[in-house]
C-alpha positions as CSV (number, residue, x, y, z in Angstrom):
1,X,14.2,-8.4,-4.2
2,X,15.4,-5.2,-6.0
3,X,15.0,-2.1,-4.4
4,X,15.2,1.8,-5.3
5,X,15.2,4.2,-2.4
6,X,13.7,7.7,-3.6
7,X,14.0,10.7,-0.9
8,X,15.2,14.2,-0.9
9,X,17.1,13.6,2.4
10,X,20.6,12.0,2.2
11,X,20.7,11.6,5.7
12,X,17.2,8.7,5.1
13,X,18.6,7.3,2.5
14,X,21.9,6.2,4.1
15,X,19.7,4.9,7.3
16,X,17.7,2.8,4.8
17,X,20.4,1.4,2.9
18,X,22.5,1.0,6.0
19,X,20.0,-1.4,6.8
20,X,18.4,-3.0,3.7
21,X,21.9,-4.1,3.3
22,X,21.6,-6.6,6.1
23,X,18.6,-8.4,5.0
24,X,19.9,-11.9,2.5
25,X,17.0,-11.4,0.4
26,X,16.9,-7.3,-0.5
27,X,19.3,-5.7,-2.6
28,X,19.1,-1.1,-2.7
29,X,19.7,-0.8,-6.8
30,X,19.7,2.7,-6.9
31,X,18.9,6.2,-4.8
32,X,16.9,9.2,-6.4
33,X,16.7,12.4,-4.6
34,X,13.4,13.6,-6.0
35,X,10.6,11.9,-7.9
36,X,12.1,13.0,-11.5
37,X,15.1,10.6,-10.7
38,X,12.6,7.8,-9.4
39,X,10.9,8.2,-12.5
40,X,14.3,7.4,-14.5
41,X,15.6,5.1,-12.1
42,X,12.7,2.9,-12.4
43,X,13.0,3.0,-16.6
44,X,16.8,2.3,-16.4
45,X,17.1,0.0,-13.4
46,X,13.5,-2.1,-13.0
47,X,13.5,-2.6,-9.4
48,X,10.6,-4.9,-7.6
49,X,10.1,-1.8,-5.1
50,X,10.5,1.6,-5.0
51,X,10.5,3.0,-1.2
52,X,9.1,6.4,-2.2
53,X,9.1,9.6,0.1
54,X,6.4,12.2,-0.8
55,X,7.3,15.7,-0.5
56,X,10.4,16.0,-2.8
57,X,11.2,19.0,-5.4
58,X,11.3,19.1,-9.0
59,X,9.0,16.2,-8.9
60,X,6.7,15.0,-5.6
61,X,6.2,11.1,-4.5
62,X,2.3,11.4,-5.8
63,X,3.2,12.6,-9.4
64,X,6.2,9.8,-9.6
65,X,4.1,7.1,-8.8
66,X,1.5,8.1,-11.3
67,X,4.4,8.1,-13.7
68,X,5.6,4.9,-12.4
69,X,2.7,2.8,-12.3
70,X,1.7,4.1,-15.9
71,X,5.2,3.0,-17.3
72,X,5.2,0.0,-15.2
73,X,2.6,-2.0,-14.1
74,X,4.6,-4.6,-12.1
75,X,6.8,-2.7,-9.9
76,X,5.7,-1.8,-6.0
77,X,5.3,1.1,-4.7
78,X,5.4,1.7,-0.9
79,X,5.3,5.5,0.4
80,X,7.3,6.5,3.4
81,X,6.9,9.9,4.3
82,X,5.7,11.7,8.1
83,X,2.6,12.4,6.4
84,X,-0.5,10.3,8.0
85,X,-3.5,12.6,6.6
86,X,-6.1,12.5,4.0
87,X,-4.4,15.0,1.7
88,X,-1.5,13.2,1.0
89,X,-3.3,9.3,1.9
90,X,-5.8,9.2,-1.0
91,X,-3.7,10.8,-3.5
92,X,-1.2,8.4,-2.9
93,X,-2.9,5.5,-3.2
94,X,-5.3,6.2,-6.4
95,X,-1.9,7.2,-7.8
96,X,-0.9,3.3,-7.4
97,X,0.6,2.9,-4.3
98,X,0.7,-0.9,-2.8
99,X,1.9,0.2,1.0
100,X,1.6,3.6,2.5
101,X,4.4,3.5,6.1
102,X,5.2,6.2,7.8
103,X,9.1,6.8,8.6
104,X,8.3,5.9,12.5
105,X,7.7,2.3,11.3
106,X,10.3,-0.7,13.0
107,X,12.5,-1.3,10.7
108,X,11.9,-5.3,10.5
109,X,7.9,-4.5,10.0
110,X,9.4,-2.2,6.9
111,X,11.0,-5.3,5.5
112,X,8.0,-7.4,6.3
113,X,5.7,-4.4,4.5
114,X,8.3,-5.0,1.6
115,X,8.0,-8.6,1.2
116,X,4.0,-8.7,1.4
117,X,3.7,-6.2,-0.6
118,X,5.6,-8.4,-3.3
119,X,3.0,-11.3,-2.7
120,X,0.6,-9.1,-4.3
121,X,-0.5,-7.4,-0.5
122,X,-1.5,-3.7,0.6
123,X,-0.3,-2.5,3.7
124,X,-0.9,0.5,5.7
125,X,0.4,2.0,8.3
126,X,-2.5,1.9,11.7
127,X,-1.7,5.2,11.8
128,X,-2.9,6.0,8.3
129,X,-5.6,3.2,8.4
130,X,-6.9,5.0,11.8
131,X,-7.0,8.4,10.1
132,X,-8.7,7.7,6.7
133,X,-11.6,6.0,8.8
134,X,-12.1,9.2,10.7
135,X,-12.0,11.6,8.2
136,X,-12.9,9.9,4.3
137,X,-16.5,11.1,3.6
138,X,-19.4,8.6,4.1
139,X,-21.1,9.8,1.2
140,X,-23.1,7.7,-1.6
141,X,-20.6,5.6,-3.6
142,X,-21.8,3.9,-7.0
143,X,-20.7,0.7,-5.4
144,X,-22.3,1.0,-2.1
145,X,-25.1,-1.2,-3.4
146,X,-22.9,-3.8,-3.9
147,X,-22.2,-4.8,-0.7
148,X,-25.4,-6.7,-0.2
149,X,-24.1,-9.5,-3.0
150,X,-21.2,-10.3,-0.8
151,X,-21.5,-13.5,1.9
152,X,-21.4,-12.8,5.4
153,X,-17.8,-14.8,5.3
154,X,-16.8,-12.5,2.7
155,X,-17.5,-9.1,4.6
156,X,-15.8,-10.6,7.8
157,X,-12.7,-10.7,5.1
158,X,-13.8,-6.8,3.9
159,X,-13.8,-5.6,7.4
160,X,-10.3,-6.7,8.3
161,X,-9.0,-5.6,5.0
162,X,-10.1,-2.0,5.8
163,X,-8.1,-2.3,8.9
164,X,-4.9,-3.0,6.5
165,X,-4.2,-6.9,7.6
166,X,-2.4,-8.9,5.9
167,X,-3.5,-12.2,3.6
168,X,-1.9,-14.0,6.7
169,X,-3.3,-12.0,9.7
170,X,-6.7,-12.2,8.5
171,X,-6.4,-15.6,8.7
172,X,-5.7,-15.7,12.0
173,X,-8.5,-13.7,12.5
174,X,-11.1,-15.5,11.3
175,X,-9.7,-18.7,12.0
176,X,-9.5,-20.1,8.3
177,X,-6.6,-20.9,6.0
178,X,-4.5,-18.5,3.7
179,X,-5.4,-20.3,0.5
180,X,-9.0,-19.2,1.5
181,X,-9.0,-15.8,2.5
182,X,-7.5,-15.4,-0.8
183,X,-10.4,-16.8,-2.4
184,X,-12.6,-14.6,-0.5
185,X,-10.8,-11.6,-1.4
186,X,-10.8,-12.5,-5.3
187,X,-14.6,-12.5,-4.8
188,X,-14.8,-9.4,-3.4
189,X,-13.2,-7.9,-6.1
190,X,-15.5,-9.1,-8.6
191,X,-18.2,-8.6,-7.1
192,X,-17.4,-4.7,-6.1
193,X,-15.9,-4.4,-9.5
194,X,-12.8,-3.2,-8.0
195,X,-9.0,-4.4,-9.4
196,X,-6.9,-5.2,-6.2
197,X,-7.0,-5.3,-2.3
198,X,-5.8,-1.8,-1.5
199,X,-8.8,-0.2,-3.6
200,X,-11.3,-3.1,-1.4
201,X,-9.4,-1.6,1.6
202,X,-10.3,2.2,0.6
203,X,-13.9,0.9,-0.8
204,X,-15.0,-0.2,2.9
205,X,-13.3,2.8,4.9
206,X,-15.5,4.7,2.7
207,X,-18.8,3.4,3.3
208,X,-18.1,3.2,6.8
209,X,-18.0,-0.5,6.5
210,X,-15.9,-1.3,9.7
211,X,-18.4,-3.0,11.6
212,X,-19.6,-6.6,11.2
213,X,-22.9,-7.8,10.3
């Protein structure tokens, strides 16, 4: 797995590095030290990840993953910033974000974040998960109507997706098989019209769909 580290602060970078470099299956291809040089990066180098901080000058993490994700549909982005709240949350991930950590994260549940997230997962922090809940408005949503075509199997899956689990740990949840909870999730998707499991995520933490019916 190719990796590009973009933060302003050398001191984070070498930390990350330092310890990417002991995992068999990562490899750091490249450092930026703002979002203009992720930008680049990405272009010259095609990582599988970027590891993206958001408050950087010349250009922040928001605007660089916009950029990114409109060059390059394939590559991953996971933000790692200090920053749990709304304001810099939701930008983030309409922008195209796959993970959203904070920098207090365990450094083996980072490495976990980055391999799930190259299954095709979202992941996000508790932290970040906890705070969207409390503050996203409840209002209308287009969609909200939508919820009622979904099986009661299928909004079991939509309620632990809004709580940022894991293909895997939902599973364990619900007591049913991987291979199936990805089945569910395709479904939800079509049938909210949405295109992948971090917008379902956002979707039910928005309609105040955290309970189970």
């Amino acid at each position: 797995m190719k990796v590009l580290i973009a933060d302003d602060h050398h001191v984070v970078r070498r930390g990350l590095l330092f310890f990417l470099k002991t995992q068999r299956d990562i490899e750091v291809i490249g450092e930026a030290k703002n979002g203009k040089e992720a930008v680049e990066l990405v272009a010259e180098l095609e990582p599988d990840v970027v590891l993206m901080d958001l408050s950087m000058p010349e250009m922040d993490g928001v605007m660089a993953t916009k950029a990114i994700r409109e060059m390059n549909e394939t590559v991953k982005i996971i933000i790692l910033t200090s920053y749990a709240d709304q304001d810099h949350v939701i930008p983030a991930i309409r922008a195209g974000a796959s993970g959203y950590q904070l920098k207090d994260i365990e450094p083996d549940e980072l490495v976990e974040t980055i391999r799930d997230v190259l299954k095709g997962e979202s992941k996000l922090h508790p932290k970040v998960t906890s705070h969207v809940m409390t503050h996203l408005s409840m209002g209308a949503n287009q969609k909200a109507s939508k919820i009622s075509d979904l099986t009661k199997r299928e909004k079991d899956v939509l309620n632990e997706l809004a709580k940022g689990k894991s293909n895997k740990e939902i599973a364990s949840s619900l007591f049913i098989t991987e291979k199936t909870v990805k089945t569910h999730v395709s479904n939800i998707l079509a049938k909210l019209q949405l295109s992948d499991r971090t917008q379902a995520a956002l979707y039910a933490v928005k309609n105040g769909y955290i309970v189970k019916e």
